[in-house]
SEVOKE-901677 format. One record per atom (N, C-alpha, C): x, y, z. Coordinates in steps of 0.1 Angstrom, whole numbers, plus 5000, padded with zeros to 4 digits. Layout:
! residues N
XYZ
...
This chain:
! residues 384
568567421127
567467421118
566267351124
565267411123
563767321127
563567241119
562467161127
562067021115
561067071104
560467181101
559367241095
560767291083
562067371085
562667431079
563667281069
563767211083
564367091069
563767001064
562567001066
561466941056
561367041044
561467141044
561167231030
562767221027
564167181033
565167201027
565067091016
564666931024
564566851019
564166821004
562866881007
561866870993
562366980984
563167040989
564067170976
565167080968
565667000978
567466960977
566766760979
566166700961
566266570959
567366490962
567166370969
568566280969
569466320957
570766330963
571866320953
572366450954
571166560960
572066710961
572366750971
572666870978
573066940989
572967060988
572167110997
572267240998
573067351002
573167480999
574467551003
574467601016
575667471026
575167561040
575367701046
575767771040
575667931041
577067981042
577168091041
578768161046
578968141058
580668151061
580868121075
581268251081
580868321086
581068421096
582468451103
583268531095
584768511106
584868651111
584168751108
583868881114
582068901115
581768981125
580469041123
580369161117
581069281125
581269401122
582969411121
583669471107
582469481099
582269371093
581469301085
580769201082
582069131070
582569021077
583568941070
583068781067
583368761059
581868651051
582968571045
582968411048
583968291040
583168221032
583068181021
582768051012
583067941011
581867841015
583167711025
583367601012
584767591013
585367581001
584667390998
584167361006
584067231006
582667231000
581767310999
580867340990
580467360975
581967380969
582567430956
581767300943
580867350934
580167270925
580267300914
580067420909
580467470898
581667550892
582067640883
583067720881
583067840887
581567870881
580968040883
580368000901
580868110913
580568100924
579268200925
578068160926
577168290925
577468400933
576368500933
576768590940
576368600953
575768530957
575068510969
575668410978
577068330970
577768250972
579268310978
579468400972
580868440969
581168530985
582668490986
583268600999
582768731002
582868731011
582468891017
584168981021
584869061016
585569171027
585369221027
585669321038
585469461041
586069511053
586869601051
587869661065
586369791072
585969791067
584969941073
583369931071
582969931074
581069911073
581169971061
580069871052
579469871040
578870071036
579070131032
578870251029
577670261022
576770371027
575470371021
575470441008
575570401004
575570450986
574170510981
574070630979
572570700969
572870690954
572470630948
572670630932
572270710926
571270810929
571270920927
572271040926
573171000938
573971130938
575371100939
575770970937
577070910934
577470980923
579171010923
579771020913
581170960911
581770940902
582670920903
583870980899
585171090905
585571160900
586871070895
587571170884
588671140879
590071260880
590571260889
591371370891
592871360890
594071460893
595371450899
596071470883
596771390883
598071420872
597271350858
596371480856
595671450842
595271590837
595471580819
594671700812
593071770817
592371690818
591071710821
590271620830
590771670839
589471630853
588071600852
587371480854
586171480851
585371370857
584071410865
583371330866
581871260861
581571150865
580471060857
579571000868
578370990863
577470940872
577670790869
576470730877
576670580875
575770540864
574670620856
574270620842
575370640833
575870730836
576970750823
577970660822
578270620833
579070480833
578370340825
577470320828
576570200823
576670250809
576370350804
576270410792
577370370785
578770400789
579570400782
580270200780
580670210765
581070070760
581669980772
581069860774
582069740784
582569630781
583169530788
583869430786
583669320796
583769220796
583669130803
585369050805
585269030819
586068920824
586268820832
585968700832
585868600843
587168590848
587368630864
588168620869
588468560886
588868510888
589468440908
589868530910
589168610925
589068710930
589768600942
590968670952
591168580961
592268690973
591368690985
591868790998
593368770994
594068820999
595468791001
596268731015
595268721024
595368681031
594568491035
593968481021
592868311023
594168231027
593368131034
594368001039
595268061051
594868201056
595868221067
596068171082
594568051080
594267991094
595667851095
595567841086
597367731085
598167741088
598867871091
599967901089
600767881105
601667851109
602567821118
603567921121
603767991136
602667991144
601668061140
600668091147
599768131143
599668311141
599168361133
599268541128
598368581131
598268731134
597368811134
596668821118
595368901123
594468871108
593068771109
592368851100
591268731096
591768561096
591168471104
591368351101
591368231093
590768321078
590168231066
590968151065
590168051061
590667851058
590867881041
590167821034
590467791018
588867861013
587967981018
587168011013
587368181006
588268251008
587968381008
588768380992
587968330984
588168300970
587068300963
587068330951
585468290945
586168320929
585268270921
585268310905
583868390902
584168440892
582868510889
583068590874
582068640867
581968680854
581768830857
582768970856
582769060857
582669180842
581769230843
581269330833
581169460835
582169560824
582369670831
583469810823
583469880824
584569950816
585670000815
586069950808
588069970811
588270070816
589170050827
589870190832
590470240822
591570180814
592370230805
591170320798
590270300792
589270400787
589370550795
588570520806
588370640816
589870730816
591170640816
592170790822
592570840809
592270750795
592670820780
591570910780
590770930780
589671050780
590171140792
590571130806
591171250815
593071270807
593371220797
594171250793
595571270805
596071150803
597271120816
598571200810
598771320818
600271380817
601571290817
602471390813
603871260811
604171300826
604971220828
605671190844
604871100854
603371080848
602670960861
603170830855
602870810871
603770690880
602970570885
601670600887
600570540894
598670590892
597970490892
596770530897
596070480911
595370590914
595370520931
593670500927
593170400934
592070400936
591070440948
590570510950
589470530964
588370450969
588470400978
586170380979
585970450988
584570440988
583670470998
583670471006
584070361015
584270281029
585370341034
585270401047
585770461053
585970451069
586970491074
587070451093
588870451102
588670421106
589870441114
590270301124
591970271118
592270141122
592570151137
592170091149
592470111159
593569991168
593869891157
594669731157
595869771154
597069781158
598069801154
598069691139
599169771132
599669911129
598270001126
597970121137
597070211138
597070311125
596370371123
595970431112
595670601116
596370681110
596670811111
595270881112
594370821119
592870871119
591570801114
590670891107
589770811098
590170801083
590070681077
590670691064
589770621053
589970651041
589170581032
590570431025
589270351018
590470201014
590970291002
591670231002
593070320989
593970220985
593970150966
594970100965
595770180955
596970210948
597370210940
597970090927
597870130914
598370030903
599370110900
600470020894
602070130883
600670140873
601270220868
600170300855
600270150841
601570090842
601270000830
600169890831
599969840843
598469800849
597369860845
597369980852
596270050851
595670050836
596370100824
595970130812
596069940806
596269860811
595769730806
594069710804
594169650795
592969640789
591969560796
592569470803
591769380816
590969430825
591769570828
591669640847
590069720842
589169680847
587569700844
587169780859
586269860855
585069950866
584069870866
583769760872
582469660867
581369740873
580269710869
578669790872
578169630874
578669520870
578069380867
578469290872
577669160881
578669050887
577368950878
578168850877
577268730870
576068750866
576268880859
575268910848
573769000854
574168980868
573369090880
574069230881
573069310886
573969470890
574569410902
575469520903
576869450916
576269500930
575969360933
575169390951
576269480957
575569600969
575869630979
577169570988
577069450987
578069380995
579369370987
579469350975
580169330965
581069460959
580469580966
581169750959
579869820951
578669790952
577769870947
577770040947
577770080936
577270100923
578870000917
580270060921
581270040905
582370000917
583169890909
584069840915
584869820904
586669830911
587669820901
587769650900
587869580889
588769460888
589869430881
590769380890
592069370885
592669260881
592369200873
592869070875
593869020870
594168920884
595768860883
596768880899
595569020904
596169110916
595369010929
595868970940
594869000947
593669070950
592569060959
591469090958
591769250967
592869270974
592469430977
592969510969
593469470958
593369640945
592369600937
590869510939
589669550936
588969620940
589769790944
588569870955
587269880948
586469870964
585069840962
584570020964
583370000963
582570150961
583370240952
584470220945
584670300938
584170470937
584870580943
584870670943
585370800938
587070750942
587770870931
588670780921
589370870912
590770820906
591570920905
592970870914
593270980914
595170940910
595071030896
596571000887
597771070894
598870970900
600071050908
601071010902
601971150899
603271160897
604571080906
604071020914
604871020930
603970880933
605070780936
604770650944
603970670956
602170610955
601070630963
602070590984
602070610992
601870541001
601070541010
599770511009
598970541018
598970371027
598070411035
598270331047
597870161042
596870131031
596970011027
598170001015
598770011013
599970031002
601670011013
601470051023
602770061032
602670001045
601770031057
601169951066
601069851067
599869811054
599069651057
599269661037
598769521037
599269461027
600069451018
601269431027
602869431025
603669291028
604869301020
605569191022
606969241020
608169121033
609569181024
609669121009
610969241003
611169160993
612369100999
613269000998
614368941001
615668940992
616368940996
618068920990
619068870994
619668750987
620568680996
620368691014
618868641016
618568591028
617868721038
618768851028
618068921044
617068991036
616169071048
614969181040
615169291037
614769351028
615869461023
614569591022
613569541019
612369641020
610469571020
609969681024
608269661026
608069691011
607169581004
606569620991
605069570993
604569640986
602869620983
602369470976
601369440985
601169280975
600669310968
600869230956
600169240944
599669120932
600769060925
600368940922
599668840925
598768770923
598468630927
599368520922
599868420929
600468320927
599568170926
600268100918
599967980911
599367890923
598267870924
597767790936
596667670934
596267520940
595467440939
595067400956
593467400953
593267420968
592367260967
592267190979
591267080978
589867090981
589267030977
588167100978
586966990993
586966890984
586566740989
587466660985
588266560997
587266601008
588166701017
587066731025
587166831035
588566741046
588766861054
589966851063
588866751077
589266591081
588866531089
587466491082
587566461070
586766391065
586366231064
585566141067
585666001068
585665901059
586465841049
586465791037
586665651039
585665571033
585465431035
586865401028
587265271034
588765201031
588265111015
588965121010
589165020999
587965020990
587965150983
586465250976
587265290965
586265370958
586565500950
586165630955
586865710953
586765870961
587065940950
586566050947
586766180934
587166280943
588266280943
588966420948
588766510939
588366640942
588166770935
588466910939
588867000934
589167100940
589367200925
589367310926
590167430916
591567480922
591967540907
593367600905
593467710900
594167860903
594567930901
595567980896
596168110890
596768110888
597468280883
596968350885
597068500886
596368590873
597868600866
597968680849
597868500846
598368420846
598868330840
597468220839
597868140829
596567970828
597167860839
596567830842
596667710850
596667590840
598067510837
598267440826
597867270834
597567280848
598467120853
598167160866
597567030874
597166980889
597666840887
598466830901
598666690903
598566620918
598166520926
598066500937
598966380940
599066420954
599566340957
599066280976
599766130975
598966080988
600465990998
601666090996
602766011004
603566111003
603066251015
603766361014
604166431005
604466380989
604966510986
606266420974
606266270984
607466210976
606866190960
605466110959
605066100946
604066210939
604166240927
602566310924
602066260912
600666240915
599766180899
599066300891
598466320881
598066420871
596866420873
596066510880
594566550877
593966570869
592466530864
591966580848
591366690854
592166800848
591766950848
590766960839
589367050843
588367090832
588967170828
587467230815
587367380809
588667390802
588667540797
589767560789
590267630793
591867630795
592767730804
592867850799
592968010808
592568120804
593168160817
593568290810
594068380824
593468420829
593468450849
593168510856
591768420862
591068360856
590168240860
590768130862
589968110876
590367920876
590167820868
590267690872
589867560862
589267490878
588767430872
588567310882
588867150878
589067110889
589966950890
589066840893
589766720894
589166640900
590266490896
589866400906
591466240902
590766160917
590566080909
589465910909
590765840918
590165850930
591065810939
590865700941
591665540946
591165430952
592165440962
590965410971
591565460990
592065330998
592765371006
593765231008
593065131016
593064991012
592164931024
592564881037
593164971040
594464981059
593465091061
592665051073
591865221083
593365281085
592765441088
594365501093
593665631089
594965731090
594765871085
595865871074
595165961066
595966001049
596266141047
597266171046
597566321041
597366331024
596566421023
596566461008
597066571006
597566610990
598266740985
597566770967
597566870968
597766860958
597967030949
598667020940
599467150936
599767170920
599467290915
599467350906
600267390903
600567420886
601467470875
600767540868
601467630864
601367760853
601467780840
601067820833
601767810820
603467890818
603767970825
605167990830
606067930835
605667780839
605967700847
606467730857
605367800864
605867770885
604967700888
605567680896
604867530903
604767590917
603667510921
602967530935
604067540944
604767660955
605467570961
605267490974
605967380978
605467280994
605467351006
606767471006
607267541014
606667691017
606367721032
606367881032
606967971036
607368071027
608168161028
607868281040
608668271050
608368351058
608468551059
608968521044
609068711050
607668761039
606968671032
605868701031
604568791047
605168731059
604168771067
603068691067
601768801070
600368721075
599768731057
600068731044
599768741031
600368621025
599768641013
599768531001
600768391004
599468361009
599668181012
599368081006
600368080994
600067990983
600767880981
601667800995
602067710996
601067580998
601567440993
600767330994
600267311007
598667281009
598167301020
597867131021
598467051029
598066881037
596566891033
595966811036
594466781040
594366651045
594166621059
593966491063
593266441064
592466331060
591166261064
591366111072
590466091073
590665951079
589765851067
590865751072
589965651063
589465491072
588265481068
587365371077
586865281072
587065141076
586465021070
584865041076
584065001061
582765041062
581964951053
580564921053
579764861045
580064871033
580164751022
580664811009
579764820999
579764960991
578964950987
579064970970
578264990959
578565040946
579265160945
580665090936
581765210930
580965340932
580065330924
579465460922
579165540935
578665450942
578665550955
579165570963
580465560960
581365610966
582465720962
581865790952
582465880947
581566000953
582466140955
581666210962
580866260956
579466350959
578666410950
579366560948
């Protein structure tokens, strides 16, 4: 940064704040974009804040001549512009949109895949119109099994496991998903039209699923009699399911699992000895509320009760926070801390390995160090 550019940061960002040091870059092309989680201040992640994916270069979209069709195992076939969509009745849902692969830079040994640490997450306020709407008007025949979704974005995987050519992202829902009242075509992110980067014109949200059955650009829908397998459904974002120890088959990810990430402090962070520290972070939790955060600072043996904000609600985070007094011995500290559901699962400590390079929602350490330092007022020693 120049001294001309942090003199105007300065006089933007008064003592006491910080400014947002930008996304972190873990792809260029195509453009893969982190949220650095250590930055986390509010509930709602703006939009200019929030993760970037994308397996294929951003698709140039004409809004003029977009459509969106509705096809396959239905009475009547039919498509809509992106007026007629805006036109028709919406809904709103705040929900934790989260890769399925975040937090995959932890993992032992190390996997193939994007590297994300604890950013490729975000919350956000989505506005938009029920799918369930859209396929009761194409009138869904008896015998479907699935809806598949299409975008835009299109290309050809050349990383093993290779890809039978050029292909478009494709997820499929079981149809009792699909026709849930949640699963929305948003036109709206935090109350803006949905940037470009985000699935512009119409994006599916699903919430509860990981973030890749939110296909972006939304293109077709297409109702199948017959279990979808296309290459993101079977290839890539898969996991075994397990049975008495062995793997027995490749299934599609899908759910999000009960998760609490730390936020501050950051991993090798320097915390004066014998202070007050506000540890804070958010909690997840799929379909389900996030009832309960608790941390802990002696591996795992003990754990204390976080005061969880906000009011618990499905498919949106909460955010945390627990008034730490730090030990007055310098040294390094492992922190933890892990979430409960209103179903009661609990975070687990352990990672299951036939998961693969996906949903890593085991308790993640954070170590900081702690340093005897000038002492100063309680107060300032809580983080900002």
């Amino acid at each position: 940064m120049t001294t001309e550019s942090q003199s105007q940061s300065a006089a933007a960002h008064p003592a006491g704040t910080r400014p947002f040091p930008g996304l972190i870059i873990r792809e260029k092309s195509p453009e893969n974009l982190e949220f650095p989680f250590s930055a986390l201040r509010e509930s709602i992640v703006p939009n200019e804040h929030f993760f970037i994916r994308n397996h294929f270069p951003v698709p140039q979209v004409v809004e003029s001549n977009w459509k969106l069709t509705v096809e396959g195992h239905v009475e009547r076939p039919f498509e809509l512009s992106y007026a007629e969509i805006c036109e028709l009745a919406s809904e709103e849902v705040t929900m934790t949109l989260e890769c399925a692969g975040n937090s995959r830079i932890f993992l032992e040994p190390k996997v193939a895949g994007l590297q994300w640490e604890q950013g490729a997450v975000g919350n956000a306020i989505w506005k938009g119109v029920p799918l369930a709407a859209i396929l009761e008007r194409a009138g869904i025949r008896k015998g479907a099994v699935e809806v598949v979704l299409e975008g835009a974005d299109n290309g050809e995987i050349t990383k093993e496991p290779k890809s039978p050519g050029k292909i478009h992202f494709a997820r499929s829902l079981p149809l009792p998903k699909a026709i849930s009242r949640e699963v929305i075509l948003a036109h709206t992110m935090n109350g803006e039209r949905l940037p470009p980067a985000h699935g512009f014109p119409i994006r599916a949200i699903v919430p509860g699923w990981y973030a890749m059955a939110s296909v972006k650009w939304l293109r077709r829908i297409v109702v199948t009699d017959k279990p979808f397998r296309g290459y993101f459904q079977t290839s890539d974002y898969t996991y075994w399911e397990r049975r008495e120890e062995l793997p027995i088959q490749l299934l599609p990810v899908g759910e999000m699992e009960v998760k609490a990430e730390i936020a501050r402090p950051a991993s090798r962070e320097v915390i004066p000895a014998d202070s007050f520290y506000k540890i804070r972070g958010a909690a997840w939790a799929g379909e389900f509320e996030v009832t309960g955060v608790e941390i802990s600072m002696d591996g795992g043996d003990t754990w204390e009760p976080a005061n969880v904000h906000g009011k618990p609600e499905p498919y949106a985070w909460r955010l945390w926070d627990y008034n730490w007094k730090t030990p007055a011995t310098p040294g390094s500290q492992i922190l933890m801390a892990r979430a409960t559901d209103a179903a009661g699962n609990i975070q687990p400590m352990d990672r299951d390995s036939h998961r693969g390079t996906y949903i890593v929602s085991q308790v993640q350490p954070i170590e900081v160090e702690i340093r005897a330092m000038t002492k100063k007022s309680p107060e300032d020693h809580y983080a900002i």
